[in-house]
GUTORSE-343067 format. One record per residue (C-alpha): x, y, z. Coordinates in Angstrom, 3 decimals, padded with zeros to 6 digits. Layout:
! residues N
pt x X&y Y&z Z $
...
//
This chain:
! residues 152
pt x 000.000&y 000.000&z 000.000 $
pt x 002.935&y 002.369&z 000.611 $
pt x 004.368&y 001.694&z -002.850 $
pt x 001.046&y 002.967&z -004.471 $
pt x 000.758&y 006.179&z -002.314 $
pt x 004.489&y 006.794&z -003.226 $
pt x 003.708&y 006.676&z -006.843 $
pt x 000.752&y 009.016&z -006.377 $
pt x 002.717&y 011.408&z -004.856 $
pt x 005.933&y 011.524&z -007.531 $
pt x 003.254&y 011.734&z -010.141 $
pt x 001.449&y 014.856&z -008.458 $
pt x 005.180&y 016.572&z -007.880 $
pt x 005.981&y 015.882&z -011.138 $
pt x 002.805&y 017.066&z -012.186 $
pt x 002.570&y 020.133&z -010.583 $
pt x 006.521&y 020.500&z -011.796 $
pt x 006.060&y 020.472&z -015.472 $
pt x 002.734&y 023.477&z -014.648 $
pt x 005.130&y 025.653&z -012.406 $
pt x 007.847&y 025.338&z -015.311 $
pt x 004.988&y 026.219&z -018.157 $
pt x 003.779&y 029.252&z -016.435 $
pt x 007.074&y 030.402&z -016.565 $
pt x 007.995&y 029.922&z -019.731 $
pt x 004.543&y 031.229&z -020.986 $
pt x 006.085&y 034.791&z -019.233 $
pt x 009.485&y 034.562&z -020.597 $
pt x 008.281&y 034.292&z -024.159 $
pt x 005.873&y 036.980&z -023.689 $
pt x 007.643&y 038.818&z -022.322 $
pt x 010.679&y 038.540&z -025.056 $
pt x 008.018&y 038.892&z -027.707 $
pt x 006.592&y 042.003&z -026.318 $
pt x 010.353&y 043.340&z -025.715 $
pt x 011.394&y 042.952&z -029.370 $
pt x 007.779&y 044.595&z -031.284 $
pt x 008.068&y 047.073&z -028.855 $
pt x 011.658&y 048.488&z -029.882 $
pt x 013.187&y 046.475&z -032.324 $
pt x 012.714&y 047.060&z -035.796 $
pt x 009.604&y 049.228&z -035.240 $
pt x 010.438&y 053.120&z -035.670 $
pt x 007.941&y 056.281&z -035.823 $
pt x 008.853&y 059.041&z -037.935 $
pt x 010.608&y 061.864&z -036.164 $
pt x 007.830&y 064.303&z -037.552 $
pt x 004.436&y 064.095&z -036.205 $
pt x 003.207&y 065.336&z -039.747 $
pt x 003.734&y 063.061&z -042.707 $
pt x 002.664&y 063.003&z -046.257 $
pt x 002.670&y 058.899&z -046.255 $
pt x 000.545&y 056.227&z -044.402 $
pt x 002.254&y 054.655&z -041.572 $
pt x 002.327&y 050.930&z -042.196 $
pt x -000.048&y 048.446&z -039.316 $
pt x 002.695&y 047.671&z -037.064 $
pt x 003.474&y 051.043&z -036.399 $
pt x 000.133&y 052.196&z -036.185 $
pt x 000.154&y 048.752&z -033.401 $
pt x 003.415&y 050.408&z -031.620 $
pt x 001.970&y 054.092&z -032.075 $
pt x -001.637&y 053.293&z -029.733 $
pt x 000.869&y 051.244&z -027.583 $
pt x 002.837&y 053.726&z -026.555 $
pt x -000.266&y 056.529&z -026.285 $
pt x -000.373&y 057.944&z -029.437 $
pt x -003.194&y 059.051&z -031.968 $
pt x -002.949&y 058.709&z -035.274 $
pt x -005.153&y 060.868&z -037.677 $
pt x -005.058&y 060.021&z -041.226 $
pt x -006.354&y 063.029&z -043.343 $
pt x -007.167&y 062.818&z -047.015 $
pt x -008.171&y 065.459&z -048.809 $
pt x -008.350&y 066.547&z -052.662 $
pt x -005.690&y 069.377&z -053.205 $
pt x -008.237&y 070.777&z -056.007 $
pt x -011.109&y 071.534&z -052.843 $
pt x -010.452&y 074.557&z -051.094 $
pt x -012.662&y 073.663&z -048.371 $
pt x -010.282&y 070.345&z -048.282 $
pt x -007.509&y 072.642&z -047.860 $
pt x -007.757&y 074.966&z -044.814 $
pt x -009.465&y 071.694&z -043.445 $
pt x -005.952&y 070.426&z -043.845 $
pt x -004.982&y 073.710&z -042.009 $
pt x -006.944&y 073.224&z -039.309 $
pt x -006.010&y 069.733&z -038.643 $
pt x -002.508&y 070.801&z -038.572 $
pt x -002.407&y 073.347&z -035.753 $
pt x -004.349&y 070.352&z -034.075 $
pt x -001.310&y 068.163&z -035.090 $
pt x 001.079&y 070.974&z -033.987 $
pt x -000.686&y 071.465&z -030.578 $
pt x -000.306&y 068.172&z -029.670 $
pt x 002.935&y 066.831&z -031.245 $
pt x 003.267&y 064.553&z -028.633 $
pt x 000.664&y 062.420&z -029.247 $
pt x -000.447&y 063.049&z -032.686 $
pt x 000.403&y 061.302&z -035.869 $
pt x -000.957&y 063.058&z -038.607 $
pt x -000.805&y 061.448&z -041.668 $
pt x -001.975&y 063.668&z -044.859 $
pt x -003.012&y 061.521&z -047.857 $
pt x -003.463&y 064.023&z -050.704 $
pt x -006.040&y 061.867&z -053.652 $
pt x -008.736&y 062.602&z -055.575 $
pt x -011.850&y 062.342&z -053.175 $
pt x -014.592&y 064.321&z -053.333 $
pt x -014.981&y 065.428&z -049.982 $
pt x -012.404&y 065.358&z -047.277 $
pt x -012.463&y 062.175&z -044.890 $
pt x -010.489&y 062.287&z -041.316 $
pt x -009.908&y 059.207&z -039.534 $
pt x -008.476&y 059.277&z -035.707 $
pt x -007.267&y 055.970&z -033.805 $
pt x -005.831&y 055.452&z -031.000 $
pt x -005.691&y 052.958&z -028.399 $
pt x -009.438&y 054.286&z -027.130 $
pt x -010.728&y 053.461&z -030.452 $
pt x -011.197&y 054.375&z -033.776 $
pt x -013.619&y 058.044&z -035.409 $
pt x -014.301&y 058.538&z -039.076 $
pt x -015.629&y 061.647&z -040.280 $
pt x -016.172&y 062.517&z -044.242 $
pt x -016.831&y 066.680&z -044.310 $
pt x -016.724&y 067.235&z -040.911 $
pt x -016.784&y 070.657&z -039.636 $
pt x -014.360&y 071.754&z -037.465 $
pt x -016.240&y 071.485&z -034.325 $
pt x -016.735&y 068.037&z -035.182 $
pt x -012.961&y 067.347&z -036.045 $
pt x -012.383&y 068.690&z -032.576 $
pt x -014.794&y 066.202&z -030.877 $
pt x -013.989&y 063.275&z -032.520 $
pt x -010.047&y 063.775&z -031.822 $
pt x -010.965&y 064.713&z -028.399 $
pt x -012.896&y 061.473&z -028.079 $
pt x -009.625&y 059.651&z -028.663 $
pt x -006.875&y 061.178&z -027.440 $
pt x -005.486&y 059.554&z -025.060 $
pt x -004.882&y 062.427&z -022.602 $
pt x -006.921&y 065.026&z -024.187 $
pt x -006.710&y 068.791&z -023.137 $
pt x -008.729&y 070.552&z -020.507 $
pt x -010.638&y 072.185&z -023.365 $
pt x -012.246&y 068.930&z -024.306 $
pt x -013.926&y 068.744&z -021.079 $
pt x -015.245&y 072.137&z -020.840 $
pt x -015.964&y 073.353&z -024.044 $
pt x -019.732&y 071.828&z -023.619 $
pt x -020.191&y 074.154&z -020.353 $
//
């Protein structure tokens, strides 16, 4: 009877063993995984305005590390399109550290602004400016004081 308990108990150990090892492993991997997309081949550009689409890995890294990206596109034949593009700049320039803007000049008929960050995701086609301002205030991730009181 002794010899069977014995057994029982080496098998538990051994059991509960290979589960302790797992879990760690589980966190070393994750954690090496999560050390190398965070910094190793994945850059932002130095300029918070670009003329280019970032690719989905750094939009990935961008919301990771708190940052909004806000892809505008815009006809450069619409005036309306173009102090749009103004105005989404000194938004941009406000906040340059955490706004990506991304302005995607092509032949659209009205101008479209999408904002995403890691609070989610706003698309807007001819928005006014009041609504530019609430939609990027809706994702920022630490958005001004104005956002909170300009409803008062």
């Amino acid at each position: 009877m002794k010899l069977k308990v014995k057994r029982y108990v080496w098998v538990g150990l051994a059991l509960m063993g290979i589960m302790l090892m797992s879990t760690f492993a589980s966190t070393f991997i994750q954690g090496f995984s999560m050390q190398q997309s965070a910094g190793g081949s994945i850059s932002l550009p130095e300029s918070n305005i670009i003329d280019y689409e970032l690719t989905k890995e750094q939009e990935v890294y961008a919301a990771r590390i708190g940052k909004t990206v806000i892809k505008f596109e815009y006809s450069t034949a619409c005036v309306v399109c173009l102090s749009q593009k103004t105005f989404v700049e000194s938004i941009a320039n406000q906040f340059k550290d955490q706004v990506i803007l991304e302005e995607i000049a092509k032949d659209v008929s009205v101008p479209a602004l999408t904002a995403t960050s890691y609070y989610g995701r706003k698309v807007l086609a001819n928005a006014t400016n009041d609504e530019i301002v609430d939609a990027v205030c809706v994702v920022l991730t630490s958005p001004p004081i104005f956002c909170t009181t300009k409803n008062i």
